[in-house]
C-alpha positions in Angstrom: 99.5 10.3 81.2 97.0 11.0 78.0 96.0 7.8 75.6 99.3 9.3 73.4 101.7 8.5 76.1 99.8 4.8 76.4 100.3 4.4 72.4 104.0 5.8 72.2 104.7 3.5 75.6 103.2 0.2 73.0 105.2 0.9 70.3 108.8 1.3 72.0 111.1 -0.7 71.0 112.9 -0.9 74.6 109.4 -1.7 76.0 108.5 -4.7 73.1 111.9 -5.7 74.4 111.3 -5.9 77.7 107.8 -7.9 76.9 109.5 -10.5 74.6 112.3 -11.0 77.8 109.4 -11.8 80.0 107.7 -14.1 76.7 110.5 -15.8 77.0 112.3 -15.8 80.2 111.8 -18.8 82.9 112.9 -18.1 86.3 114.6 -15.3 88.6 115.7 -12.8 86.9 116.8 -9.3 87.8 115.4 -6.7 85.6 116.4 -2.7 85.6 114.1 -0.5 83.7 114.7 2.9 83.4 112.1 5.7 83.3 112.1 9.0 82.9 109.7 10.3 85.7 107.2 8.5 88.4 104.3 8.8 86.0 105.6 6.9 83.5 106.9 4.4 85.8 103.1 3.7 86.9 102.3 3.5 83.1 104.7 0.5 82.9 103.2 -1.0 86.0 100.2 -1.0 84.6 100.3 -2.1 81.0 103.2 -4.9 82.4 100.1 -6.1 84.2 97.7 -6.1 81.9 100.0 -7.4 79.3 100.7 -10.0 82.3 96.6 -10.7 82.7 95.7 -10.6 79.1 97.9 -13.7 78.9 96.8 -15.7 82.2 100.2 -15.2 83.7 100.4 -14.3 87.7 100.0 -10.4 88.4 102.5 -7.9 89.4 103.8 -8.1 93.3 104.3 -4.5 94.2 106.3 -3.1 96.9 104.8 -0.2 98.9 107.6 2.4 98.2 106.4 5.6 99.3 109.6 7.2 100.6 113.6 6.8 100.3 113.2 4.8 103.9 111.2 2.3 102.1 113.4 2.1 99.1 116.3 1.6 101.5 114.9 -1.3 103.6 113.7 -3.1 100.0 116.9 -6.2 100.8 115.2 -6.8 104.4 111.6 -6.9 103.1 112.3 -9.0 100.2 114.0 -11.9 102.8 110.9 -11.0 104.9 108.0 -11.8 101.8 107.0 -15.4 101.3 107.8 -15.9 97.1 104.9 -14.4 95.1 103.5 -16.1 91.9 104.5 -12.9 89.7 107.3 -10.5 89.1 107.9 -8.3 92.1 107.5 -4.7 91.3 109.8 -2.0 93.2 109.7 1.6 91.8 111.9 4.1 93.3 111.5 6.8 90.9 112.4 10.4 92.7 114.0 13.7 92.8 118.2 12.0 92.5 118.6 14.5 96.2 116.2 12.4 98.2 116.8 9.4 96.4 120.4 9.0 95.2 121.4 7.5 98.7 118.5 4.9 99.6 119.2 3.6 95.9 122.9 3.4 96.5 122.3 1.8 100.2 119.6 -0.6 98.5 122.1 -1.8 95.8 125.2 -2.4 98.7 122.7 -4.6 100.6 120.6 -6.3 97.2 124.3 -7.5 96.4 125.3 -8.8 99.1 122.1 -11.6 99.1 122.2 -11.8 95.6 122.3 -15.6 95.8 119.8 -15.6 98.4 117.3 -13.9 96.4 118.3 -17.0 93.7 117.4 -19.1 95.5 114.7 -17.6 97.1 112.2 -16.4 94.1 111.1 -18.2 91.0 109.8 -15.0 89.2 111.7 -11.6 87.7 112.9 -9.1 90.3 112.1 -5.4 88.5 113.7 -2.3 89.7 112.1 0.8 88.0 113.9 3.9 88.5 115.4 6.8 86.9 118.4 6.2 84.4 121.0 7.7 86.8 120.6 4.5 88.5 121.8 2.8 86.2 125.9 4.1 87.3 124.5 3.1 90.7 123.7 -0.7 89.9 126.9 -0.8 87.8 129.3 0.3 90.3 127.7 -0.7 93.8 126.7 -3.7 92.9 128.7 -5.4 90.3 128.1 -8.6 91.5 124.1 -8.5 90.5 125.0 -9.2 87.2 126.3 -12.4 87.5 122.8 -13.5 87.6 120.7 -13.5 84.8 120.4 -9.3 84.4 118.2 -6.9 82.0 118.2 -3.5 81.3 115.7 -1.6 79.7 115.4 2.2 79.5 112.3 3.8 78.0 111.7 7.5 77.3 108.9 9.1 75.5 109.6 11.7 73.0 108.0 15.0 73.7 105.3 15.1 71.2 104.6 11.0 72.6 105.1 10.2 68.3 105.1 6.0 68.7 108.2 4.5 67.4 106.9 1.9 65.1 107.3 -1.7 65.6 109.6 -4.0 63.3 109.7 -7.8 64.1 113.1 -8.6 63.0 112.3 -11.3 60.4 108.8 -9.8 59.0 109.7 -8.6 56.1 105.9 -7.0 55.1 106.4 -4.4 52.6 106.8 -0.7 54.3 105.7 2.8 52.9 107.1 4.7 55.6 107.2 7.8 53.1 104.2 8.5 51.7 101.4 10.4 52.9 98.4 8.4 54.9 95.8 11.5 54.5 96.6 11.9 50.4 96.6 8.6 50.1 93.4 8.2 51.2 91.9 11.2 49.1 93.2 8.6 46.5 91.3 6.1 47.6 88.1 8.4 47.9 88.5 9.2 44.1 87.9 5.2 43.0 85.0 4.0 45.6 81.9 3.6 43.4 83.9 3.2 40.3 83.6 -0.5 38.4 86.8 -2.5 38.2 88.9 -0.4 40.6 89.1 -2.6 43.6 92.3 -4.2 43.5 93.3 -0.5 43.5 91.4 0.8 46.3 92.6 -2.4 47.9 96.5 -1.3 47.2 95.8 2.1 48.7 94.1 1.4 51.6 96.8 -1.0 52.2 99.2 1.6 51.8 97.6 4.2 54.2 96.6 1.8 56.8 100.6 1.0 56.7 101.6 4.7 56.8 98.7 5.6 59.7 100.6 2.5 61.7 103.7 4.5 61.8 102.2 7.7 62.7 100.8 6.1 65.8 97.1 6.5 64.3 96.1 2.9 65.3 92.1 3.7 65.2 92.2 5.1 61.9 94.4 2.0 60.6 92.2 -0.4 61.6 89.5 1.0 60.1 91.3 1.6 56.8 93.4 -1.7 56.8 89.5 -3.0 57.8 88.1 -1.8 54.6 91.1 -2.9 52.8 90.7 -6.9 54.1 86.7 -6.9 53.1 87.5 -5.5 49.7 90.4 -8.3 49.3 88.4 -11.2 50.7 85.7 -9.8 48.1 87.6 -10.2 45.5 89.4 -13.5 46.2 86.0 -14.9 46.8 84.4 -13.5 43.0 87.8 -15.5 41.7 89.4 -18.0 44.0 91.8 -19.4 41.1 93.0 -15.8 40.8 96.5 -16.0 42.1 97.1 -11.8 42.2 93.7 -11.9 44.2 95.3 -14.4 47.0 98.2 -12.8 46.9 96.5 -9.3 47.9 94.2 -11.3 50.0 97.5 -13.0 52.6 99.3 -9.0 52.6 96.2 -8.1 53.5 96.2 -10.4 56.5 99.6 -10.1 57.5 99.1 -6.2 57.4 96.5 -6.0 59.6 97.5 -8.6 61.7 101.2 -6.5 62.5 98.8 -4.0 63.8 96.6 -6.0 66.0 100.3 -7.4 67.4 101.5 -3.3 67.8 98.1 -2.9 69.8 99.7 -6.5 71.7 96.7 -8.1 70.7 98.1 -11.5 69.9 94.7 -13.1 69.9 93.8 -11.4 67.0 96.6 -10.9 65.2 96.9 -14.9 65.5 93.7 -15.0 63.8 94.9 -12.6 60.2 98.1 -14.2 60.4 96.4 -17.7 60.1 94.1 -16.7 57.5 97.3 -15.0 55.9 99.4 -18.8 56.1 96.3 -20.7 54.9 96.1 -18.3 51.6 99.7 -18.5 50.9 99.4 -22.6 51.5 96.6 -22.2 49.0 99.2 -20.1 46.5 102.3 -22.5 47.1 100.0 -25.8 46.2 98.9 -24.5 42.8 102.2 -22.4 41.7 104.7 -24.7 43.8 107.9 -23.6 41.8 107.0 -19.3 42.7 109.9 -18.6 44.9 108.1 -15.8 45.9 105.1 -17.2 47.2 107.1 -19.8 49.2 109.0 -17.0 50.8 105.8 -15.1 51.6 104.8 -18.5 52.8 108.0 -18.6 55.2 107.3 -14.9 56.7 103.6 -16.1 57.6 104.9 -19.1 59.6 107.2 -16.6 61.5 104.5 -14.1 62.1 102.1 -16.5 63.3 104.7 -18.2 65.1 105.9 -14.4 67.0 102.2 -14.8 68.6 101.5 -18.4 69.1 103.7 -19.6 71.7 102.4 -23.4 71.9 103.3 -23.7 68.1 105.9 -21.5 68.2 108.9 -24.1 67.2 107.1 -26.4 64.5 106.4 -22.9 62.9 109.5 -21.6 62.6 111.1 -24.3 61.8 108.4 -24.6 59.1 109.7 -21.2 58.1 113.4 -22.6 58.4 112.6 -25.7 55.8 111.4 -23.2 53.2 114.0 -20.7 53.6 116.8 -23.7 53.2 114.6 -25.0 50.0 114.7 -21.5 48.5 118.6 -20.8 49.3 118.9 -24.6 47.5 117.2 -23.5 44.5 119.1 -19.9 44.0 122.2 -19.6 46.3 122.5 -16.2 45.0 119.5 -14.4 46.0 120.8 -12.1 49.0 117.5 -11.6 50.9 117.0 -15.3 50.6 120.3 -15.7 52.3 119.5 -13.2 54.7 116.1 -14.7 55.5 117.6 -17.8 56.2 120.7 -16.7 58.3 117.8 -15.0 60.4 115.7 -18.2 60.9 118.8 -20.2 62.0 119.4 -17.3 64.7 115.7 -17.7 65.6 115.8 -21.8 66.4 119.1 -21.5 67.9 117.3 -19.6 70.1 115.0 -21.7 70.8 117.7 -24.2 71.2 119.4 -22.0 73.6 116.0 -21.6 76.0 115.2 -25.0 76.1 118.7 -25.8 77.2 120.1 -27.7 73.9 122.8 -25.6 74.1 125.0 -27.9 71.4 121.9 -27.9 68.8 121.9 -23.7 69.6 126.0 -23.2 68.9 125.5 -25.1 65.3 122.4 -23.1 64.5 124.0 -19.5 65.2 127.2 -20.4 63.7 125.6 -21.3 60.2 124.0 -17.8 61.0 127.5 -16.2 61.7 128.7 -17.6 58.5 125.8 -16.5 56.0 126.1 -13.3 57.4 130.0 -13.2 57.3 129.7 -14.0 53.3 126.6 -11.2 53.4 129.0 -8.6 54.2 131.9 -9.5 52.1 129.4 -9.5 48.8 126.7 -6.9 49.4 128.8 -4.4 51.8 125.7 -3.2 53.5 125.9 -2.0 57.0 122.3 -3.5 57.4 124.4 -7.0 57.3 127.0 -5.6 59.6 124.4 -5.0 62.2 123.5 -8.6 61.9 126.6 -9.7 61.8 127.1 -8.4 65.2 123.9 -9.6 66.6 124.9 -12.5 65.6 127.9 -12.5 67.5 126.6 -11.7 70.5 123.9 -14.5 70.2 127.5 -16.5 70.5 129.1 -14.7 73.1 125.7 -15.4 75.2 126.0 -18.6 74.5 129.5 -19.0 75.8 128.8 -17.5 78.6 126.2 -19.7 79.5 128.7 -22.6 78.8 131.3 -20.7 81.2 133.6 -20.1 78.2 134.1 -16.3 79.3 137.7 -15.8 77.2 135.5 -17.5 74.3 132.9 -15.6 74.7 134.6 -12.2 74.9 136.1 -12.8 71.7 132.9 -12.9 70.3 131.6 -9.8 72.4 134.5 -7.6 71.4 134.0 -8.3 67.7 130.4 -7.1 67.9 132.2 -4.2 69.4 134.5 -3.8 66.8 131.3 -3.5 64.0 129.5 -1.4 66.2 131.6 1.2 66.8 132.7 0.7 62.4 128.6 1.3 62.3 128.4 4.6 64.6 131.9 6.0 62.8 130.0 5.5 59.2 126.5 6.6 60.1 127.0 8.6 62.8 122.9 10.2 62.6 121.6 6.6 63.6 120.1 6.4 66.9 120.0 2.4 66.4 123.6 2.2 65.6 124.4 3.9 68.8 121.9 2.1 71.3 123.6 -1.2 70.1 127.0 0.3 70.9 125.8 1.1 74.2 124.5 -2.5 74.8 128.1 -3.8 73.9 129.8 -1.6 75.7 128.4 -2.4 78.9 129.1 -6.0 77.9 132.7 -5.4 78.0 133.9 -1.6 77.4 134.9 1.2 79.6 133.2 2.9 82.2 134.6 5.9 80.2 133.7 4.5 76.0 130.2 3.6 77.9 129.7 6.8 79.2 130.9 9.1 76.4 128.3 6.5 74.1 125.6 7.9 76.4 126.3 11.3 75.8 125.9 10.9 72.1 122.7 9.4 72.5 121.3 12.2 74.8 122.6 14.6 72.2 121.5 12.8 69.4 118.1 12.0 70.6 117.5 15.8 71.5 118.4 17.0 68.1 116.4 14.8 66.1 112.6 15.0 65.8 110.9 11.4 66.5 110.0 10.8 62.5 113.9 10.9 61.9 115.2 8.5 64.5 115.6 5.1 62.7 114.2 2.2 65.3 
């Protein structure tokens, strides 16, 4: 593996899921993550453990697998190993003709003590193999997933491009189009020349941005770097300038997204803080800007994404502002939107900490802003949330042990997903959210004709043109 694959691995959205299950996740859990081959399998051991060190958390418990035998005798030893502090790692990545039985053997047997292994471990049970396990796991061993299951398949691209990051609710501008390398020959042209610093600001902004989504981290700090001295410059020449503080917290929040995509949450903390505490300083002396108040909002939920311990009084920070805006102007649809989104994010929060009535009343005011959303903007962006939204409450049903209830809800996030694939067929997002409802509750046969058109799809398109 080359410092490429190490980048690419950071940046995958599968992975980034797979880290904010384990941010969030309390207890046993059984976790499948699919790799492609046995090197990147050790990759994912290894950054899973330093993400798990960086952030005081017990270390991986590995498993010596070194042959199908091993693989196969994986129920026994797990009865046989006192309950480590960490997640217990077991790879069994292989050639499918040495391996295919010991993985079918080991999923008869890890389903028959399913409840055992409840009872006995405290911490995540990960099984890291190739994706044709996946059929394996479903159909040996349905039971497994009446415990709290996750899936997670990650695949690297040939030419290891990163798949940019995109926090659901940060809403920081994106120039995904434009050129990082002209940009900057831009930005060459104005250094030295009086009164052009908010503009060599803008651009260096701009390319740091595009250089994120290229994978170019080194080069983005060092441009997004340049772009925070020359703001904090001019902010402190002219601290009443409000267009200075307002370049000053983007800024922040821009070079903060990239310490988080590096999953350096210390430091990304830090330039999301400094972003909130300029936009505080923008809200007190322009308190009727709707804009800055919604900037305001997005820095509470970025700084909340990477502070866990102040996690809920931020968002729901975030929450009060978003309601105050929506108050003000009911008809402004990204306020609407913004808001829908931060009552998905505390019902979360609801739903972990086991409030599970204060969680239903959050998501269903999010199920209804989105509902309207649809019906008066038409987007399929709304759609999508629409359906997450849906399953947010057929997860919650199921938790409740309303399954009829809950299916209702899981079928019609179905229903839009399979609307979304039909109308944009090209979107490799679209179609990874079918999958994931399908295997909630479709066919073995829908499921498995989805998969095809994601192998196809993902073949045909070059990295910069699959959406994430």
């Amino acid at each position: 593996m080359n410092p490429d694959d190490r980048l690419a691995l950071l940046s995958h959205p599968e992975w980034l899921k797979l880290l904010r299950h384990f941010e969030l996740g309390q207890g046993f859990a059984l976790i499948v993550l699919l790799v492609g081959d046995s090197s990147l399998a050790r990759l994912c051991r290894t950054e899973l453990d330093l993400w798990l060190v960086a952030r005081q958390r017990p270390r991986l418990y590995a498993l010596p697998i070194e042959k199908p035998e091993d693989l196969e005798n994986v129920p026994e030893t797990l009865l046989a190993t006192a309950p480590p502090d960490g997640p217990i790692w077991i790879n069994g990545s292989g050639a499918r003709e040495l391996y295919e039985r010991a993985w079918t053997n080991c999923a008869l047997q890890l389903n028959r003590i399913r409840n055992t292994l409840m009872r006995q471990f405290t911490a995540p049970l990960i099984l890291a193999g190739p994706p044709w396990i996946r059929e394996i796991l479903r159909d040996t061993a349905p039971d497994l997933w009446s415990i709290r299951a996750f899936v997670s398949e990650v695949s690297l691209p040939p030419d290891r491009t990163p798949v940019p990051l995109r926090d659901p609710f940060a809403t920081i501008e994106s120039d995904a189009g434009i050129d990082p390398d002209f940009t900057l020959q831009q930005a060459d042209a104005l250094r030295g020349r009086p009164d052009q610093e908010r503009q060599l600001s803008y651009l260096l902004d701009r390319a740091g941005e595009a250089l994120m989504r290229r994978g170019r981290y080194e080069e983005a700090s060092t441009v997004l770097q340049e772009a925070v001295d020359l703001a904090e410059h001019a902010a402190g020449h002219d601290p009443d300038d409000a267009h200075h503080l307002h370049a000053l917290s983007l800024a922040y929040m821009r070079i903060g997204d990239l310490m988080h995509r590096l999953i350096a949450d210390n430091k990304a903390g830090q330039f999301f803080g400094k972003a909130s505490e300029t936009m505080e300083q923008l809200v007190h002396s322009h308190p009727g800007d709707s804009e800055y108040l919604q900037r305001l909002a997005i820095s509470y939920s970025l700084l909340g994404f990477v502070t866990p311990e102040a996690r809920d009084q931020l968002y729901r920070k975030s929450l009060d502002i978003y309601e105050k805006l929506v108050r003000n102007q009911p008809d402004r649809i990204d306020f609407l939107h913004n808001l829908s989104v931060a009552y998905g994010i505390i019902g979360d929060l609801c739903f972990r900490s086991g409030a599970l009535d204060d969680a239903q009343r959050f998501y269903e005011k999010a199920v209804d802003i989105f509902k309207s959303l649809t019906e008066r903007s038409g987007r399929l962006k709304d759609f999508r949330d629409l359906s997450v939204a849906y399953n947010r409450m057929g997860d919650l049903l199921t938790a409740q042990r309303m399954h009829d209830e809950a299916r209702q809800y899981y079928q019609r996030a179905l229903d839009i997903t399979q609307d979304l694939v039909r109308k944009a067929p090209e979107r490799v997002d679209y179609l990874r959210e079918l999958i994931s409802d399908l295997e909630h509750i479709g066919s073995p046969e829908a499921l498995a004709e989805a998969r095809q058109k994601l192998e196809r799809l993902t073949q045909s398109q070059t990295p910069n043109n699959i959406s994430s």
